[in-house]
N, C-alpha and C positions, 0 to 999 in steps of 0.2 A: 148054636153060636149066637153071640150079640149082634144085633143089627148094628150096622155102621151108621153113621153120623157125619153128614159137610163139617170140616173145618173152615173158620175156626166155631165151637162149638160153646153155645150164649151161654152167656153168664150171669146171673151165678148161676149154678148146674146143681144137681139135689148135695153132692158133695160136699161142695162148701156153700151153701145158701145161706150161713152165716155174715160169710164175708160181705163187706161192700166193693157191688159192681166198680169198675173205673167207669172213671166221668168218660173219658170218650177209649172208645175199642180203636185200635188199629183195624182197617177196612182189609184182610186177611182173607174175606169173602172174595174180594173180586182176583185174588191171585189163585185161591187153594180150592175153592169150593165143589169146582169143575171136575178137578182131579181126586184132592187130594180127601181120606175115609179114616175115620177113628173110630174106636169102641166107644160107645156111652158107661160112662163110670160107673151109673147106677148097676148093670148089668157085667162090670169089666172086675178082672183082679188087683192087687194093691200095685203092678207094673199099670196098668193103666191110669190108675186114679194118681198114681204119681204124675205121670204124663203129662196130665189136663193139669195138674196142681203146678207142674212148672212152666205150659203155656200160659196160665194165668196169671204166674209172676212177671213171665215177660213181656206178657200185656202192661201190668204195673207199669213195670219197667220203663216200656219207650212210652207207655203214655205221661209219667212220670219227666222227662225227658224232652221231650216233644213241650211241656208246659214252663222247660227251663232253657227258656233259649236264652239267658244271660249266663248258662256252663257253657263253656267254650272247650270244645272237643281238647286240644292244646295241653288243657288244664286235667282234663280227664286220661287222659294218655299219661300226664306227668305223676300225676297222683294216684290212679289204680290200675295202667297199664292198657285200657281199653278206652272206646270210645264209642260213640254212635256209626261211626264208620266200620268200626269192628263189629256190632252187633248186627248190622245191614250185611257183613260179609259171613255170620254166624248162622243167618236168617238163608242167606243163597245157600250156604254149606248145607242147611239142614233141609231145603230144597231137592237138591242135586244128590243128598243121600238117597232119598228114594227111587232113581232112575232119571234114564232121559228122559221120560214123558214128563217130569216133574220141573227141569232145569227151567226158573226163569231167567229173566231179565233182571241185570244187577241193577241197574236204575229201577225199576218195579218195589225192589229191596229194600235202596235208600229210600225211597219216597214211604214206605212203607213205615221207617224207622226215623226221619224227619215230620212227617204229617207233610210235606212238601216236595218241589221239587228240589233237587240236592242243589242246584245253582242257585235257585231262589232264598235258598234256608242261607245259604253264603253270604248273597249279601244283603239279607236283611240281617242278621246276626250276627256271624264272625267277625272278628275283629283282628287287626292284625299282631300277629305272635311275634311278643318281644323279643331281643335278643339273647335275655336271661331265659325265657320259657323255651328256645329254640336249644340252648345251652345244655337245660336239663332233661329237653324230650331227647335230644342224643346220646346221653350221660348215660338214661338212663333203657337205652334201646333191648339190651338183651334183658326188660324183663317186662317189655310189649306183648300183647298176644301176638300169636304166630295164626297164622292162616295157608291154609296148604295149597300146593300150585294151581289148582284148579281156580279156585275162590280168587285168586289174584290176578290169574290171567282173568276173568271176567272182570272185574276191578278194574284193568287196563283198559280193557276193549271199552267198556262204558264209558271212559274216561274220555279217551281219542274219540268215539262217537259225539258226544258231548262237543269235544273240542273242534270238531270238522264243523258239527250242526250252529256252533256258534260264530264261526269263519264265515259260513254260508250265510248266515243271516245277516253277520255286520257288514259284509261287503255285497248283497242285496239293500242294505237297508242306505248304505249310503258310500258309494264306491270310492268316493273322490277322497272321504277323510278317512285316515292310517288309524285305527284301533287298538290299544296294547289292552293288556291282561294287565286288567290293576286289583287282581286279585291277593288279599294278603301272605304273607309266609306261615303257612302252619302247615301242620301235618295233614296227609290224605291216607293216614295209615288205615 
């Protein structure tokens, strides 16, 4: 049998040593390395070289992504139904498929699929979503990716973490002034 191999597994790989490497890899190491074991393609059948061929697109992908921080998720949800938030919840799915030992952390996810942390990616980036963009992301709801219960209750839990750990710091940071969430209206689909 083929030796295994730490994902994620460098690139280019003798497969495709055509292609050009991305300028920067998703850090994939510090999540999956530990655990998670692939076939090397050079020694795998055409189910595996598939494999490696479409972690390498989704490399692309959120590196692709991650260098456009002027798409605004909003616009991505309106126009092909997904988002960077989808692909972070794509990334835990495909996580959590391999077992418990595998489930991480859905902030680990985001971070992973921003190049940041998801608050920070906020508001250096995001802008807030028009009336008309709010309009058409409801319009146009059932034809959103869908994510299964699992993925979404972690999505939640992350969120109210998130949201406790940032209570806890603004009222450490300064008790006496009231803090709102002026965070804009978009989607956390």
């Amino acid at each position: 049998p083929p030796s295994p191999l730490p994902l994620p597994l460098p690139l280019p790989f003798e497969a495709n040593a055509h292609l050009p490497a991305p300028e920067t890899t998703p850090s994939f190491e510090t999540m999956a390395a530990s655990t998670a074991t692939a076939t090397a393609p050079s020694s795998a059948g055409v189910g595996d070289a598939l494999l490696h061929a479409q972690a390498f697109a989704f490399r692309q992908l959120v590196s692709h992504l991650q260098k456009r921080t002027d798409v605004q998720n909003i616009d991505q949800m309106n126009l092909a139904g997904f988002c960077r938030n989808c692909l972070s919840k794509w990334l835990y799915a495909g996580f959590a498929s391999l077992g418990p030992d595998y489930v991480l952390d859905y902030s680990a996810c985001l971070k992973e699929v921003y190049g940041m942390e998801y608050g920070e990616w906020k508001s250096k980036f995001q802008k807030k979503a028009t009336k008309e963009q709010m309009q058409l992301f409801k319009q146009n709801a059932s034809l959103h990716a869908k994510h299964s219960k699992q993925v979404e209750e972690a999505a939640k839990k992350a969120k109210k973490k998130k949201k406790k750990k940032k209570a806890k710091d603004s009222s450490s940071e300064d008790s006496s002034s009231s803090s709102s969430d002026s965070s804009s209206s978009s989607s956390d689909t």
